[in-house]
C-alpha positions as CSV (number, residue, x, y, z in Angstrom):
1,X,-11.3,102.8,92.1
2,X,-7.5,103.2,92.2
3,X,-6.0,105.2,88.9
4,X,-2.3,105.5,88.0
5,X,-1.3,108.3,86.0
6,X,2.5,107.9,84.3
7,X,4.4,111.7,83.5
8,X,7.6,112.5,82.0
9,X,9.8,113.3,79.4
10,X,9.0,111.7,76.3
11,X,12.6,111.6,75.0
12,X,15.6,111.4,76.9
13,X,19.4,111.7,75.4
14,X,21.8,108.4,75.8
15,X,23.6,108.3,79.3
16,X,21.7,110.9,80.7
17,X,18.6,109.8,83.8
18,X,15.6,108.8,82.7
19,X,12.8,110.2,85.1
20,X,9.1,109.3,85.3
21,X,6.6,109.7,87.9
22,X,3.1,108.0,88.8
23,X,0.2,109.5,90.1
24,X,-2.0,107.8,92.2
25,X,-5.8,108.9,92.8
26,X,-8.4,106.4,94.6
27,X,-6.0,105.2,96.9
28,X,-3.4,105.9,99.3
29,X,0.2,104.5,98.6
30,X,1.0,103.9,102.0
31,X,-2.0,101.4,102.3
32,X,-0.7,98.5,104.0
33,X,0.3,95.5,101.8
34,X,-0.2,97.2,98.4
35,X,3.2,97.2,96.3
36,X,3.6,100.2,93.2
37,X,5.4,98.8,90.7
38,X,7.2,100.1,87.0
39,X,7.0,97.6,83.8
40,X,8.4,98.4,81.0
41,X,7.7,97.0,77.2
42,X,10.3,97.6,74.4
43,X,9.3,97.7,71.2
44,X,8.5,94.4,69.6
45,X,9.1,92.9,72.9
46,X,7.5,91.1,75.9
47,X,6.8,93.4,79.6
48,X,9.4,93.5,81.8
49,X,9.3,94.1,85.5
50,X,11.8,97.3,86.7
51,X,11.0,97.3,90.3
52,X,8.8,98.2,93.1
53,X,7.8,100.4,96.2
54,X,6.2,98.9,98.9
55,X,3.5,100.4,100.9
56,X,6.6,100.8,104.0
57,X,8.9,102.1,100.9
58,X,11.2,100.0,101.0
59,X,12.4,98.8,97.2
60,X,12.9,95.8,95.2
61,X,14.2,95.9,91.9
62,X,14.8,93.8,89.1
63,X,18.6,92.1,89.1
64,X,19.4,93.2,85.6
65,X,18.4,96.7,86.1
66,X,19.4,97.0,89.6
67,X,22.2,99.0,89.6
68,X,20.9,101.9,87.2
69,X,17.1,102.2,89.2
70,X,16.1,103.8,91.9
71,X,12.3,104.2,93.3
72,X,11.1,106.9,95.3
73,X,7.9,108.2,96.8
74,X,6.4,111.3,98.0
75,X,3.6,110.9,100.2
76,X,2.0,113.9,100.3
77,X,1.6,113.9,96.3
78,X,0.4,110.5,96.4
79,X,3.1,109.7,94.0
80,X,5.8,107.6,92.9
81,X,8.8,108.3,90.8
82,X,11.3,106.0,88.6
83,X,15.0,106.9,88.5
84,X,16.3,104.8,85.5
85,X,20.6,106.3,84.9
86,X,22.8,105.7,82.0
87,X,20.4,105.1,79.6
88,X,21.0,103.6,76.2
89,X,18.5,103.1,72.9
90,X,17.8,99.8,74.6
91,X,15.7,101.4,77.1
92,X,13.6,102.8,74.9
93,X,10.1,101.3,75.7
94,X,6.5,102.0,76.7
95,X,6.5,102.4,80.6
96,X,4.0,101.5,82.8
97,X,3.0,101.9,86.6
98,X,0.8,99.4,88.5
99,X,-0.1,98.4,91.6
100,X,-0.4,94.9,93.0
101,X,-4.1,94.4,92.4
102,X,-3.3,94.9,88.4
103,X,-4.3,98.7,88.3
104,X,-2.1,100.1,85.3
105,X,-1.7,103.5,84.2
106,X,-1.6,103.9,80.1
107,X,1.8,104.2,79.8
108,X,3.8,106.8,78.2
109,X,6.1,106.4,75.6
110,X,9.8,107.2,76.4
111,X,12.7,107.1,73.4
112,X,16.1,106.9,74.2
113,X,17.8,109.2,71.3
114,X,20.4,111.8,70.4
């Protein structure tokens, strides 16, 4: 069974880089056709979809986060990490990793404040 496993800080200071990485266990992320993804869920809000890695690494990222995101791997850490720049109190949410088959990690908790 595949486990994601989110890490990083908890609270980062507006218009600085937000930084998280996933840690994957069960699985390889280089397993053809899976896709890791980041969600994200502001307070009060709905999920929203940041972006993903594909099992090739190449990217995809949501249009209205596009040009502050960037996803990276390391494959020999099994991990994925979650570049998010210029961050404001809006992107203040609960973030979550996942993988295509709809294994999620538990989320951590990052606040955007001064």
């Amino acid at each position: 069974q595949v486990q994601l496993q989110e890490s990083g800080p908890g609270l980062v200071k507006p218009s600085q880089t937000l930084s998280l990485t996933c840690t994957v266990s069960g699985g390889s992320i280089t397993t053809n056709y899976y896709y890791w993804n980041w969600i994200r869920q502001p307070p009060g809000k709905g999920l929203e979809w940041i972006g993903y890695i594909a099992y090739s690494g190449s990217t995809v990222y949501s249009p209205a986060l596009k040009s502050r995101t960037s996803i990276s791997r390391d494959t020999s850490k099994n991990q994925f990490t979650l570049e998010l720049s210029s961050v404001t109190p809006e992107d203040t949410a609960v973030y979550y990793c996942a993988s295509v088959v709809g294994d999620w990690g538990q989320g951590t908790q990052v606040t955007v404040s001064t």
